[in-house]
Steps between C-alpha positions, in 0.01 A plus 500: 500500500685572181789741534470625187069516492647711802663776294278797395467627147579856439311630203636743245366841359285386208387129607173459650341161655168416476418224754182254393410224784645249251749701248728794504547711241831730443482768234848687439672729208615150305178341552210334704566111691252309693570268779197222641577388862330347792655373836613892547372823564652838328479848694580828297624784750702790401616338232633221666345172417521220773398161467322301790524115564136304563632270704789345593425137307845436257321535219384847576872636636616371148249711340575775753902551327345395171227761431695798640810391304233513163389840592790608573676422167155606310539860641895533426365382108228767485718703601870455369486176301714190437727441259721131422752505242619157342813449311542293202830308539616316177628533147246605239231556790283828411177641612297768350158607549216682329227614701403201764659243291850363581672337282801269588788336347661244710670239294199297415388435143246774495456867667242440850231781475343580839198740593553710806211580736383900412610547894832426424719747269788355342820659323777319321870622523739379258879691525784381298739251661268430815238268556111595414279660814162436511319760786168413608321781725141491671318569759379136614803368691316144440468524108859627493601214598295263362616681145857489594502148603329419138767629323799333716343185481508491084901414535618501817862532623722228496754419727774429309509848236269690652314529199108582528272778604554631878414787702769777525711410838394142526813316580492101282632261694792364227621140484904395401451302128632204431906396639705407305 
C-alpha cells in the first residue's frame, strides 16, 4: 500500500466534498475543483476524507498516493490558495501587466505578450534598483504551475550570469567563464 494514499485528509471549515462514483468535486471560499478517478474509493467521515486502495496491483498503489495527493492539494487551494513568484534577473528586463495580459521585456527584439488563464491572478512588481516580481496566485495547484513554468521557459537562466526568469529561491547552478 501507498504510505502516503495512507494519510487521511482533514477538511477545513468552509470546504465541502461531493463524492460522484467517477469524480469528486471540492467547492471552497476561492473556488470550486473537480477531480475524475478510478482504481480508488473516497470515504467522507467527520470531515476526514480517506482514500481506499482496489487492489493491491502496482498500478492501483500508484494511483492510491496519486489521487489522495490531488485531493489533498485541491482542498488546501479552495481553501487557502497558491501563490509562485518569479524573478526577472537581467538588465533592461521588465514586466507589467494589464488585466490577464503580461507583457514582457527580456532582451529580445520585441516585447512577448502572454494571456493568463482567468484562474490564475497575476500582479507585476517593479521597485527601483531590484529586479521585477511577477506573483501568480490560484487556486489550481496544477495550472499554477503549468503558468509559471510558461513564463520561465520564455528565457531561461543561464549558467554563467544568471540572467533569465526564475522562481524566487531557486538556486542556478553557475559555471567558471573562460581562463585565461
Amino acid at each position: 500500500m501507498s504510505r502516503i494514499g495512507n494519510n487521511p485528509i482533514s477538511i477545513p471549515e468552509g470546504v465541502s466534498v461531493d463524492i460522484q462514483p467517477d469524480k469528486i468535486i471540492i467547492k471552497g471560499k476561492l473556488g470550486e475543483l473537480t477531480q475524475a478517478y478510478d482504481a480508488v474509493t473516497f470515504s467522507l467521515k467527520d470531515s476526514v476524507l480517506k482514500v481506499k486502495c482496489a487492489s493491491d496491483s502496482k498500478d492501483h498503489r500508484a494511483k492510491h498516493g496519486l489521487y489522495r495527493a490531488l485531493a489533498s492539494n485541491m482542498i488546501e487551494g479552495v481553501s487557502i490558495g497558491f501563490i509562485k513568484e518569479l524573478e526577472l534577473v537581467g538588465v533592461g528586463f521588465r514586466a507589467s501587466n494589464q488585466g490577464q495580459k503580461l507583457d514582457l521585456a527580456l532582451g529580445f527584439s520585441h516585447n512577448i505578450l502572454f494571456d493568463i488563464a482567468p484562474e490564475v491572478k497575476i500582479e507585476t512588481i517593479s521597485e527601483k534598483g531590484k529586479n521585477p516580481i511577477v506573483k501568480l496566485t490560484s487556486h489550481d495547484k496544477q495550472l499554477l504551475g503549468y503558468v509559471a513554468a510558461k513564463i520561465r521557459s520564455f528565457r531561461k537562466p543561464e549558467p554563467y550570469k544568471g540572467k533569465g526568469v526564475r522562481f524566487i529561491g531557486e538556486q542556478i547552478r553557475r559555471k567558471a567563464g573562460k581562463s585565461a
